[in-house]
N, C-alpha and C positions, 0 to 999 in steps of 0.2 A: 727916354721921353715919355711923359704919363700918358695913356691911351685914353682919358676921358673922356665920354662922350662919343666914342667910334661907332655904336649904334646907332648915333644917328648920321654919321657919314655917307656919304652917296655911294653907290652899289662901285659907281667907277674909283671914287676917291679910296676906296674901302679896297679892292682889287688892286691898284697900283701899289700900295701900301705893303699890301703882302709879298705882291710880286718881287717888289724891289729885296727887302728880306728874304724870301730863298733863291735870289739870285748872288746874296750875301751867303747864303750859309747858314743863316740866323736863326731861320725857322726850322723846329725837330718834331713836333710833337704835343701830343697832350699831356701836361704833367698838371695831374690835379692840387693845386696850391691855389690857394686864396690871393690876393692880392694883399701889398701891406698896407694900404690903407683902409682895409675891410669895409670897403664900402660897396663892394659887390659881390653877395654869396656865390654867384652865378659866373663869374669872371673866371677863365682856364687861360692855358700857357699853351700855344699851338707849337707843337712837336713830328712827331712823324705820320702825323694822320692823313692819309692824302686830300688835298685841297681838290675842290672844282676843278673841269675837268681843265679848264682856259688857263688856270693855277698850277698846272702840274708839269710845271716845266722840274726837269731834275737839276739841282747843285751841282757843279763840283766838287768833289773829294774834299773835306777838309776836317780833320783831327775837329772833335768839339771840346771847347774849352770854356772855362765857369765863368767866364767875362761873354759869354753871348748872351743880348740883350730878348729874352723874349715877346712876340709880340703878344697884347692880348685885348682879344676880344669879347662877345658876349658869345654865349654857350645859344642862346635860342637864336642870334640873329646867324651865326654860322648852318645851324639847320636850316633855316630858311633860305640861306645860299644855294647851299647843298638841291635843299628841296626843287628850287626853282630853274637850277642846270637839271634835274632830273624832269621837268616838265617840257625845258626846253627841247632838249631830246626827243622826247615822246612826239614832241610836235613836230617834229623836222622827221622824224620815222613815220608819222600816220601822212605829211605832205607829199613825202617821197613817193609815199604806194600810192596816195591819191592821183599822184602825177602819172603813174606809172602803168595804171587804169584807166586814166584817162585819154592816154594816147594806144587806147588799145590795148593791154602789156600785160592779158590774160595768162597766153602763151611762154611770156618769160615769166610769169611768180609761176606757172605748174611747172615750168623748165626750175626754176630754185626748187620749189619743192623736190623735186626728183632728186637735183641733185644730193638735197639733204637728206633724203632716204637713203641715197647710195652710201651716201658717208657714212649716217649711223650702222646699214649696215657692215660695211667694209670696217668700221671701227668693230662689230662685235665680235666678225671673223678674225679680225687680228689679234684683238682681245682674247678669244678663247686660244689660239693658237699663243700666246703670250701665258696664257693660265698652264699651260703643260708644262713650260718651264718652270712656271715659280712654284707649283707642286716640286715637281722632279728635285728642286735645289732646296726646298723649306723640310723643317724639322733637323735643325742641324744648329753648330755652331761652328759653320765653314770659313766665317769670314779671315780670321788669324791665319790660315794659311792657304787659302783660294786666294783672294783680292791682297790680304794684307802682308805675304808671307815673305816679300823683301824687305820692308821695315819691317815688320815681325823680329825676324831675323838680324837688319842692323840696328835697331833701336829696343832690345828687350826692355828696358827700362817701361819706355813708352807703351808697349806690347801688354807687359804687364797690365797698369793702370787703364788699358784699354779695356781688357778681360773683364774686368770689376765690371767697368761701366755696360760691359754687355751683359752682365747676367743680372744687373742692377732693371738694363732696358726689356729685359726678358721676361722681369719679373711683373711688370707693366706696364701701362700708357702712361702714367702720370710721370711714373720713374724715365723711362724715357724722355719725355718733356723734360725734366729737370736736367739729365745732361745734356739737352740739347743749349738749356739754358745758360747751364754751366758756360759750355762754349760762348756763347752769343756775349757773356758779360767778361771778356779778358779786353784783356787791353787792346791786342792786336785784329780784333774780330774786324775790325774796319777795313784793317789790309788784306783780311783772307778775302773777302768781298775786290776791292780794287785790285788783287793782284791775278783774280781767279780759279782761286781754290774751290773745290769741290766739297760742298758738304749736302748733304742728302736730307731732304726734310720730308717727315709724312705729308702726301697730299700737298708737295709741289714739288719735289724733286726729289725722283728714286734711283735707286741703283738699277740696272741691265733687267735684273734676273728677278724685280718685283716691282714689273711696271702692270703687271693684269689687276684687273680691278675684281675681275669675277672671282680668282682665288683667293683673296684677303677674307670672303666669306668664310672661307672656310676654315674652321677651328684651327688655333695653332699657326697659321699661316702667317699672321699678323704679329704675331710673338716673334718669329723667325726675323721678321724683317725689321722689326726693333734692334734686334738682338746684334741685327747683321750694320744696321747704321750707325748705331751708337759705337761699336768697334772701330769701324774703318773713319767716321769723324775723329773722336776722340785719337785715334793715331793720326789722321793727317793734319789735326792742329797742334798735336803735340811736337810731331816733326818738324811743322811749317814753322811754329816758336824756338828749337833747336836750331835749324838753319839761319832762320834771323837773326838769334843770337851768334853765332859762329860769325855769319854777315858783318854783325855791328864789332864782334871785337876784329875782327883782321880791321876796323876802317879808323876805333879809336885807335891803332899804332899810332895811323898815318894824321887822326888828329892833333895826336899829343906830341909830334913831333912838328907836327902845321902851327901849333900853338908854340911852339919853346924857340920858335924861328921867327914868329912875329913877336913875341917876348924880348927876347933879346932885340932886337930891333926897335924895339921900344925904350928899351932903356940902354943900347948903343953897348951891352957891354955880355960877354958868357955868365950862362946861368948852370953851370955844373946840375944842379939839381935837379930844374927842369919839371916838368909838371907831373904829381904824384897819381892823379884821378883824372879821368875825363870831366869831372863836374869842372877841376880845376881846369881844363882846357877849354871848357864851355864858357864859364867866366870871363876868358881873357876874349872872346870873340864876340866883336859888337852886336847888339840885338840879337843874340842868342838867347832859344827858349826853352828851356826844360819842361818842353811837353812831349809826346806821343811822336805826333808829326814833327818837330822840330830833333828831336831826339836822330829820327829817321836819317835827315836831311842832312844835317851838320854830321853825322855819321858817312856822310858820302854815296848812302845807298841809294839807288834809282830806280824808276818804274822796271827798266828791264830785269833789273835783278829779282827784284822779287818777283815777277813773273817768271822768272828761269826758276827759284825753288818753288812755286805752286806749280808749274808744269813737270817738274820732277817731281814731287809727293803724289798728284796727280795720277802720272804715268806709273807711277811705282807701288800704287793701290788699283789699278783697274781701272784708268778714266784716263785712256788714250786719247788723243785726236785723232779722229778723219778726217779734217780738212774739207775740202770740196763737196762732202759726201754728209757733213752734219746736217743738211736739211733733210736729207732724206736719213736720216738717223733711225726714227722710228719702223721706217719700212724694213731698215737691213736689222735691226732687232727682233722683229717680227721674222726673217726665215732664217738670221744666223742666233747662236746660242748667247751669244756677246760680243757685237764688235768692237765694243772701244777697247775692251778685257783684253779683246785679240790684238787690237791698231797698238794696245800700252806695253804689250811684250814683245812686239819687233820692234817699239821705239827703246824701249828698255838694252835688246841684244846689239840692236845699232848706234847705242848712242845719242839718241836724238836729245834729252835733257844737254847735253854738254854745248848745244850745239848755239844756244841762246845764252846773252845775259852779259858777263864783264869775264876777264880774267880768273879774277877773284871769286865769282860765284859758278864759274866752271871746275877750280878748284876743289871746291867746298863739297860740290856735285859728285865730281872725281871722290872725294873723300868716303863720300856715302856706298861709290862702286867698292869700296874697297871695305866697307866694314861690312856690306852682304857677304862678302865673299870669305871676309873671315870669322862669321857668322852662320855658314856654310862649312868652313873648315872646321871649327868644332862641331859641328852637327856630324858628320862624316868620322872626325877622329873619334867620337864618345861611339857613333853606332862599330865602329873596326873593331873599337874593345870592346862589344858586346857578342863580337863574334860573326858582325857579316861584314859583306863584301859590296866593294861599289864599282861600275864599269866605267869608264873614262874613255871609251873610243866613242866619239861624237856624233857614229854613222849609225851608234848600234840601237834598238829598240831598250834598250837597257839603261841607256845612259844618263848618267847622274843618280840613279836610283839606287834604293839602301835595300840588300837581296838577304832574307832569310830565307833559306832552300826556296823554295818555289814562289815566295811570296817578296813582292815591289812594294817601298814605300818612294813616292816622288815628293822629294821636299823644295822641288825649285819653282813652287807656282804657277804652273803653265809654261815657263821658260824653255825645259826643256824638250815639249814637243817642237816647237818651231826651231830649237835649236839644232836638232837633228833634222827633219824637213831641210833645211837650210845645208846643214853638213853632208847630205845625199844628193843635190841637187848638184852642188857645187862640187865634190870627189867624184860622182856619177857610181858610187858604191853602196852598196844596201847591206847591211848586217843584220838579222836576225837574233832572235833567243838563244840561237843553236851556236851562235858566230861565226857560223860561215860566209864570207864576205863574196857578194854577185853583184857585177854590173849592172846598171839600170837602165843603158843605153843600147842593149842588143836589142831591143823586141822582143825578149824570150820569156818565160815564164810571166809568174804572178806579179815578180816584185820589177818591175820596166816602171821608165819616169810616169808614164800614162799613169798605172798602178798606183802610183806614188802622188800623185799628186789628188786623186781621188779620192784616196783614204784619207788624206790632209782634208781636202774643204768637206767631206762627209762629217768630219771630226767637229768642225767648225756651225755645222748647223743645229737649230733649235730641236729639238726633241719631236714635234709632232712631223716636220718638213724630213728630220732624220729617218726617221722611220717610215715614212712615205718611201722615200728613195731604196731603204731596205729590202720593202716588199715588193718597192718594181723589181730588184735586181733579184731577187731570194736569196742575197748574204748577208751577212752583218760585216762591218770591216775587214772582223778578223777573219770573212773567207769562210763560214760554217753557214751550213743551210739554214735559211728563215724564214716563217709561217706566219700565217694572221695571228692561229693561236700565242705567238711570244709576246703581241704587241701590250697585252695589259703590262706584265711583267714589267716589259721598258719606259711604262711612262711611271711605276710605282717612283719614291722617290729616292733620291741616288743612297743617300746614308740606310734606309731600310734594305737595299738588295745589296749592298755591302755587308751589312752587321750580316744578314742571313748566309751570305756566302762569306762570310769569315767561319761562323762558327761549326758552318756544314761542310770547312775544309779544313780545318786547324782542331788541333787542341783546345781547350777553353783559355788558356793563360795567353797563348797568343792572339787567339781571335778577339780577347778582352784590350789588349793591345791595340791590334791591328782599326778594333772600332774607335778606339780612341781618337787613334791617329785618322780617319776618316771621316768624324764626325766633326774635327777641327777643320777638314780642310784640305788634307794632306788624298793625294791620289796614291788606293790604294788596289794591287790589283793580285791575284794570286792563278798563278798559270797549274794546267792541271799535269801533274803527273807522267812521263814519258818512259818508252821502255828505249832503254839505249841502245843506237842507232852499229848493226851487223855489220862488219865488214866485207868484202868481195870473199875473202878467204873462209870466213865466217861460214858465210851463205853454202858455197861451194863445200864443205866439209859437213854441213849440218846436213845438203840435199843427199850426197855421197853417203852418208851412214843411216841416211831414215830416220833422222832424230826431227822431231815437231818444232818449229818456231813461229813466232808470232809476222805473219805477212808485216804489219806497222813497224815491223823495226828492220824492216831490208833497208842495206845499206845507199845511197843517194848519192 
């Protein structure tokens, strides 16, 4: 229908107008196009701009398709909408306080004031305590194997084309923005939105470990966290498209067998051949649409489904659920290091993606446990022929991890510390470096469940709160005396006091290695040196003939 004249529509006639349109769908946006009868230079196509405030009711979900009619308006009388709800406001803010003063209600605006002081300040405490971590984690490119290191692992393909794009985002802001763009313009971007996918935009949605505002000043900070977005998006929309796709063909089976059954029935008699394409199944079904959404739908897929694979790519990057506990989200980030990072790796060891969705996308899900795992088994069979060794008892400090003499690579993503946590908890047995296998339920030494569980949530907290608790106790985890003086040390950032104690413990070929693999992501740790542990007989022969031994290596 022509819009002529709508300028001079009445403010209410002019409102319903609109209203009714994105209650349709209709309205997206500003797409600057002339009109075709160019008879107004001034004339746009309203699109996704947000309408007044009375106007901003949201849509339902719906694929957009080139048969939506735009509505259009004039470009100055929209301003002056605009303008006049922003006058409106101001009026109803200055009435409000007027009111507010007038019944006396001195005592409640100093009472707001206060409390708005308290907030900025509690906001900057938490801030700076947020800034130690995103030092500690910046200057790296961790994201491939910290957050991203299960799909890493079952999707190299996607892994790949991630890498690019981070060092593409690394390179800068603008490059960044482009793949962000990238993403924003695929077909499915509509569903990563409705079905809850996580993707991380500068300056409205961050990841855990660079939500401080104060450390972004700081050089290089800001590079980091490019570097670390554009990774973990570009793999969870490449995934989320992987899945989909997997999704849609298990569903054309069941349509192209849905279709040769109303086929045949149509024409009363067998059709041996039967339908060669989905397009041809699409065809034979009435009011069937070869769009986006339509495609979806007649494929059989459902809301839950696709919320079961965003909630697994989700979980399986570092963007767990807490549940009850996401409004106070930002507090537990504030004294733990990551908790959704932490909530996505015990949903990960239990299972929890399987646990939504249909048959068929619990399958799919299943399918993904199993290309980690043998994504994992070559990781482990290429490091065997290189000549180490990997420990496989579940209780031990050790496990999963790839041992060059003294030196741990962890390639299971945070997996498996909670996996062993778990495997102690439940045996009630503690294993060590050494292997010696102690119960944890006598009360007797270091390693008792008490022990045990405190090294676990020490493990779990942010860097400034971690280290707090250090110098109350004067340990560090691992049970070694601790000073004020270490505390610079621990807040430098994780990849710099790696590469240092790489190459101040190794050879240069390995330490060249072992940064490698640290600087990607991978937890690396290297134990110091032991003199091996005397026996009773040892002991007793050594004191018997006045030969000298090392006290550290009496037998236990």
């Amino acid at each position: 229908m022509r819009q002529d004249g709508i300028a001079n529509w009445t403010k209410e006639a002019r409102e319903k107008s609109l209203a009714v349109r994105r209650a349709k769908g209709s309205v997206w946006g500003w797409d600057k196009r002339q009109r075709a009868d160019n008879t107004d230079q001034n004339t746009v196509d309203v699109a996704s701009i947000p309408l007044p405030r009375s106007m901003e009711e949201k849509p339902a979900f719906r694929a957009r398709t080139d048969e939506d009619e735009l509505t259009q308006i004039d470009m100055e009388d929209y301003e002056a909408m605009v303008e006049y709800e922003k006058q409106a406001r101001r009026s109803q803010d200055a009435m409000e306080m007027g009111m507010m003063m007038a019944v006396g209600a001195p005592g409640i605006t100093r009472a707001s004031a206060g409390r708005s002081l308290l907030r900025k300040t509690v906001g900057i405490a938490s801030d700076t305590v947020n800034s130690s971590r995103t030092i500690v984690t910046a200057y790296d490119l961790s994201a491939p194997f910290r957050q991203g290191g299960i799909l890493s692992l079952s999707h190299p393909s996607c892994a790949a084309r991630s890498y690019v794009n981070m060092l593409r985002a690394a390179r800068s802001a603008k490059a960044a923005k482009n793949v962000m763009e990238e993403i924003k313009s695929r077909r499915y971007y509509e569903l990563y939105k409705d079905s809850g996918l996580y993707l991380a935009e500068e300056g409205k949605a961050a990841e855990e470990v660079f939500k401080a505002v104060f450390a972004k000043k700081i050089p290089g900070v800001n590079m980091s966290e490019r570097a670390y977005n554009a990774y973990l998006n570009t793999l969870r929309a490449d995934c989320f498209d992987s899945l989909l796709e997997a999704l849609k063909a298990s569903s054309n089976k069941k349509m192209l067998k849905a279709g040769n059954a109303a086929y045949e029935q149509y024409v009363g008699s067998l059709n041996p051949a039967g339908f060669s394409s989905l397009d041809d199944a699409l065809a034979s079904l009435k009011g069937a649409e070869k769009s986006i959404t339509s495609e979806i739908i007649v494929s059989g897929i459902n809301n839950k489904e696709l919320e079961a694979i965003a909630n697994f790519v989700n979980a399986a990057t570092g963007r767990g659920s807490i549940g009850a506990a996401e409004k106070y989200a930002q507090e537990l980030s504030t004294i733990f290091f990551a908790p959704k990072l932490t909530a996505s790796r015990w949903q990960m060891l239990m299972g929890q993606p399987l646990y939504q969705g249909s048959v068929r996308s619990r399958m799919i899900i299943a399918g993904e446990y199993g290309k980690y795992l043998a994504g994992l088994a070559t990781l482990y069979g290429l490091a065997k022929l290189s000549g180490a060794q990997v420990t496989w008892n579940p209780r031990s400090t050790d496990f999963g991890k790839i041992r060059f003499g003294e030196n741990r690579i962890d390639p299971l993503a945070g997996l498996g510390k909670h996996a062993v946590f778990a495997a102690r908890i439940i045996t009630g047995k503690f294993e060590g470096v050494s292997g010696k296998s102690e119960p944890i339920y006598d009360d007797k030494g270091r390693n008792n469940v008490g022990d045990i569980f405190e090294r676990y949530v020490r493990s779990t907290l942010s860097p400034l709160y971690g280290t707090a608790v250090t110098l109350a106790t004067g340990r560090g985890i691992d049970g070694k005396p601790y000073k004020a003086k270490d505390i610079p040390y621990d807040l430098l950032p994780l990849s710099a006091r790696d590469i240092y104690e790489q190459y101040r413990d190794n050879s240069f070929g390995m330490a060249t290695a072992l940064s490698l693999a640290t600087l990607h992501g991978a937890g690396v740790d290297t134990y110091e040196k032991r003199e091996p542990r005397m026996t009773k007989a040892q002991v007793r022969k050594a004191i018997e003939q006045g030969e000298p031994f090392n006290a550290a290596s009496l037998y236990k």
